[in-house]
N, C-alpha and C positions, 0 to 999 in steps of 0.2 A: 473961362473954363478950358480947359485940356480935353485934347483928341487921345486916346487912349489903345491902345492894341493888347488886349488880356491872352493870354494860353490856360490852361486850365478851367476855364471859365465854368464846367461841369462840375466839380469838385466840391466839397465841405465848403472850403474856404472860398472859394472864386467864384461860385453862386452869391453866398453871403456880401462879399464884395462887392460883385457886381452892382447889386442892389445897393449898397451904397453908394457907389460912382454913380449910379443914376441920379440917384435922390442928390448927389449935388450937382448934378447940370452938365458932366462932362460929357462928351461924347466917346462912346464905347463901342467895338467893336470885339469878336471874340474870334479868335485863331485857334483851328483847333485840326484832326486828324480826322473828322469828319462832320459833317452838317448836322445840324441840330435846331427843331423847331426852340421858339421861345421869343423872348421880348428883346433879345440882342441879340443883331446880323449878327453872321457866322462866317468868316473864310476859312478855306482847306490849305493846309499843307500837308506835306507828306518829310517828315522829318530822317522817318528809317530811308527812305531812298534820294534825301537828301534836297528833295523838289520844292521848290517854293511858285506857284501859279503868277503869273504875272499881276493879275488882279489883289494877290494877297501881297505880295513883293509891293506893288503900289500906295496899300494902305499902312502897310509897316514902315514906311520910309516917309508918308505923310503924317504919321503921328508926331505926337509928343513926348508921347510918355511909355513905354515897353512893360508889361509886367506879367514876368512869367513865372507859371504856377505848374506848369504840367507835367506828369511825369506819373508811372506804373505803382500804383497802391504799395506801398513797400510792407502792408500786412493781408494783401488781398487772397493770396495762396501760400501754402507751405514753399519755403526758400530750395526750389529743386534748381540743377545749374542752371537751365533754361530762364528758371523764372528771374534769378539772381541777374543775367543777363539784361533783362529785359529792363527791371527794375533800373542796373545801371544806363542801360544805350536810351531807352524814353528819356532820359535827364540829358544824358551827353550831349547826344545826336539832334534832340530841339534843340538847345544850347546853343553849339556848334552853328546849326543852320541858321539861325537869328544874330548871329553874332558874326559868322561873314557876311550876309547877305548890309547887315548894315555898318562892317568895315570895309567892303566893297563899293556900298555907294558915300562913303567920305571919298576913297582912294579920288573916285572917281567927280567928285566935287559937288554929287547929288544932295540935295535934302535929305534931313537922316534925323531919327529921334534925339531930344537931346537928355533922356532920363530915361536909364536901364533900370528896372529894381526885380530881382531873382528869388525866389522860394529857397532855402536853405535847410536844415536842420542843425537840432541839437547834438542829434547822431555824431557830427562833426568830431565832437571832444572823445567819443569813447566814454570807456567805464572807467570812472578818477575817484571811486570812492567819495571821501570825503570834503573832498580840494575843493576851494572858491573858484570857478572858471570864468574869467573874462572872454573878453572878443581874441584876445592876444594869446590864449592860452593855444599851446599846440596839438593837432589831432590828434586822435586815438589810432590803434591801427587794425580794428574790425572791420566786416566788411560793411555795419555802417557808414563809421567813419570816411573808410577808401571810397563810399561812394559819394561820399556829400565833396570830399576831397576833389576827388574829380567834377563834379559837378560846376563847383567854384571855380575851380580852374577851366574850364570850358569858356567860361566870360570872362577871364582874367583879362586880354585880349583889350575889350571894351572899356576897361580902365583907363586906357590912354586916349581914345575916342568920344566919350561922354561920359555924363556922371553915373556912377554908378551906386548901386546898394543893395547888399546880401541880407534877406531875414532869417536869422538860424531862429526854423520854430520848435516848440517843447509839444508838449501831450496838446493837443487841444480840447478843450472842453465843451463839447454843443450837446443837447439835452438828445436830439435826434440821430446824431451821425456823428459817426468817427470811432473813436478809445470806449469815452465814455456811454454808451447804453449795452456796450459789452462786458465793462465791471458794474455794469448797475444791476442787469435780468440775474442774474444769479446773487446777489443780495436779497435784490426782490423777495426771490422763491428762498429765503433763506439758506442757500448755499453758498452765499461765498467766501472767500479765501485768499489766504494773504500767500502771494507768490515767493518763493524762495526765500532767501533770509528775511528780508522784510526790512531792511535795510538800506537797499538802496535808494537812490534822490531818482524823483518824478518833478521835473522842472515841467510844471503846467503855467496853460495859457486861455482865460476866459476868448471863447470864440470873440464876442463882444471888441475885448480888449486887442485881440489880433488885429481888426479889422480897423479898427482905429490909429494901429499903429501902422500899418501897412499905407494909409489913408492920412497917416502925418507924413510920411515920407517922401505919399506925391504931393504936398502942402509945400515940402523943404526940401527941393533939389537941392543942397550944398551939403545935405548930410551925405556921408559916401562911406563906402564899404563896408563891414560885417554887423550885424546889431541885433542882439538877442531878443527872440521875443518868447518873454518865461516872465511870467509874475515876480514881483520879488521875492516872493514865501515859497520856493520850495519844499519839497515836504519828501518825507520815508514813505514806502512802499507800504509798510505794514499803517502808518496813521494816515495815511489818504484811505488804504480801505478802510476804516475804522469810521473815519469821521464821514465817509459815505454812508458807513453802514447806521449809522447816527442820523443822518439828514433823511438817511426813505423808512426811522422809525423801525431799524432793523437790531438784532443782538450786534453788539461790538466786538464778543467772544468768536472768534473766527480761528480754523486750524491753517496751519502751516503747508504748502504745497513745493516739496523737496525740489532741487533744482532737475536734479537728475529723473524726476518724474514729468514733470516741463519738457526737458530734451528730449523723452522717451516720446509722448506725445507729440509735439512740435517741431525737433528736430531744430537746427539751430537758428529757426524763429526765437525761438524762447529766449534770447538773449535780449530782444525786445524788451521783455517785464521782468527779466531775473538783475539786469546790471541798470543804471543808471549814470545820470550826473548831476551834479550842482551849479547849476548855470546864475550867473549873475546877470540884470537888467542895467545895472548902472548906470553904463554909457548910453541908454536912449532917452533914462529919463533922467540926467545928464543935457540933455537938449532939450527939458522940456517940456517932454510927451510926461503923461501922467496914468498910471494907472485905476483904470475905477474897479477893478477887483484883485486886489493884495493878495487875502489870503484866499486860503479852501473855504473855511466856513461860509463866508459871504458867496464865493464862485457856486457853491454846490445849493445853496438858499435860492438864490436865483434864479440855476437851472431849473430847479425843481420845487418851484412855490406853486 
């Protein structure tokens, strides 16, 4: 089993994780921006000031395996420049600081991880309408995009160093946290509503199946760079709320919510749920990995059985 050095380890995903990496034997530690009780030691760094503690420098360079996950809620407050800010440098600047700290100690001919694997998005691509997007397809130029863009290139770096691997992920789906219990409570209360045209692509991802694949990739060090994790059913905006509004026993009949009422309220968050993509899985399951939740129907059954 593998020594493991997690970032995010708080998060949707890196919670869920965790718990996985335990239940197979690895040894885990969690790197994070402050201490935190719980079942997995915790080291500090300090990423905005650039600071890596010796003790945490020592466990990162004793690992195996690098997987980082952390970075500023990108739906956590309305997109004001500060927060925009924030949203990007939490991504960069951890990045950055794990990425020389452990081409600092190759230079220098230290023990050094030999499997990078980085949190991504789907944000990557932009709004492509209708277009099939591979791994290969070129970014979009929102400020999603620029910041997943930058993101990536933060660990570019690390490419030459060790193996590396980018998960660009899509909506995730957990019944408790994240997207989804925020399109479900207003279903619920039979209010909801299909956001702007209703047209564009929502490349979702069963929490389940993230974590699986995240968890084939420390299985397959030789897999390297970018790989989507999105079901292969993508779906429209207006039939994911539908077929939710289907699965909690709700009207399917639902009104329309204009784009430019979105941006009035949320300002250009709203680009979030008004534009989409069609992301392709191909290349992961291509190698292998397999998914056990294809489409919505089964994803949205399970959530919510």
């Amino acid at each position: 089993m593998a020594s493991i050095i997690l970032t995010g380890g708080g998060g949707l995903v890196g919670a869920r994780l965790s718990e996985q990496l335990l239940s197979d034997g690895h040894q885990l530690t969690h790197l994070a921006s402050s201490t935190r009780e719980g079942r997995v030691p915790t080291l500090t760094y300090d990423p905005m000031a650039e600071t890596m503690p010796e003790l945490a420098r020592k466990a990162l360079l004793d690992s195996d395996i690098v997987i980082h996950l952390a970075g500023e809620p990108i739906a956590a407050r309305r997109w004001s420049k500060p927060q925009k800010e924030r949203i990007v440098q939490s991504r960069v600047q951890s990045t950055a600081l794990l990425r020389n700290t452990i081409i600092d100690a190759k230079k220098k001919g230290e023990r050094h991880p030999a499997r990078y694997i980085q949190a991504s998005a789907v944000g990557y691509y932009g709004n492509r309408g209708d277009e099939w997007l591979d791994e290969s397809a070129k970014p979009g130029h929102d400020f999603l995009a620029d910041t997943v863009v930058a993101w990536e290139q933060a660990a570019a770096p690390l490419n030459d160093a060790l193996s590396t691997a980018f998960v660009r992920i899509g909506i995730v789906l957990d019944r408790d946290a994240g997207a989804l219990p925020k399109m479900a409570m207003p279903v619920k209360l039979f209010l909801g509503a299909i956001p702007g045209s209703g047209k564009q692509w929502m490349s979702w991802i069963h929490i389940a199946d993230l974590i699986a694949l995240i968890r084939w990739l420390v299985l397959h060090p030789d897999l390297k760079g970018p790989f989507n994790a999105v079901s292969p059913e993508p779906i429209q905006a207006a039939d994911f709320m539908k077929e939710l509004a289907r699965t909690l026993g709700r009207p399917t009949l639902m009104p329309y919510v204009p784009e430019a009422a979105l941006k009035l309220g949320m300002g250009e968050m709203a680009e979030m749920i008004t534009t989409g993509s069609r992301v392709s899985c191909k290349k992961i399951e291509q190698t292998g990995f397999s998914f056990q939740f294809k489409n919505l129907p089964t994803a949205l059954s399970d959530l919510f059985e």
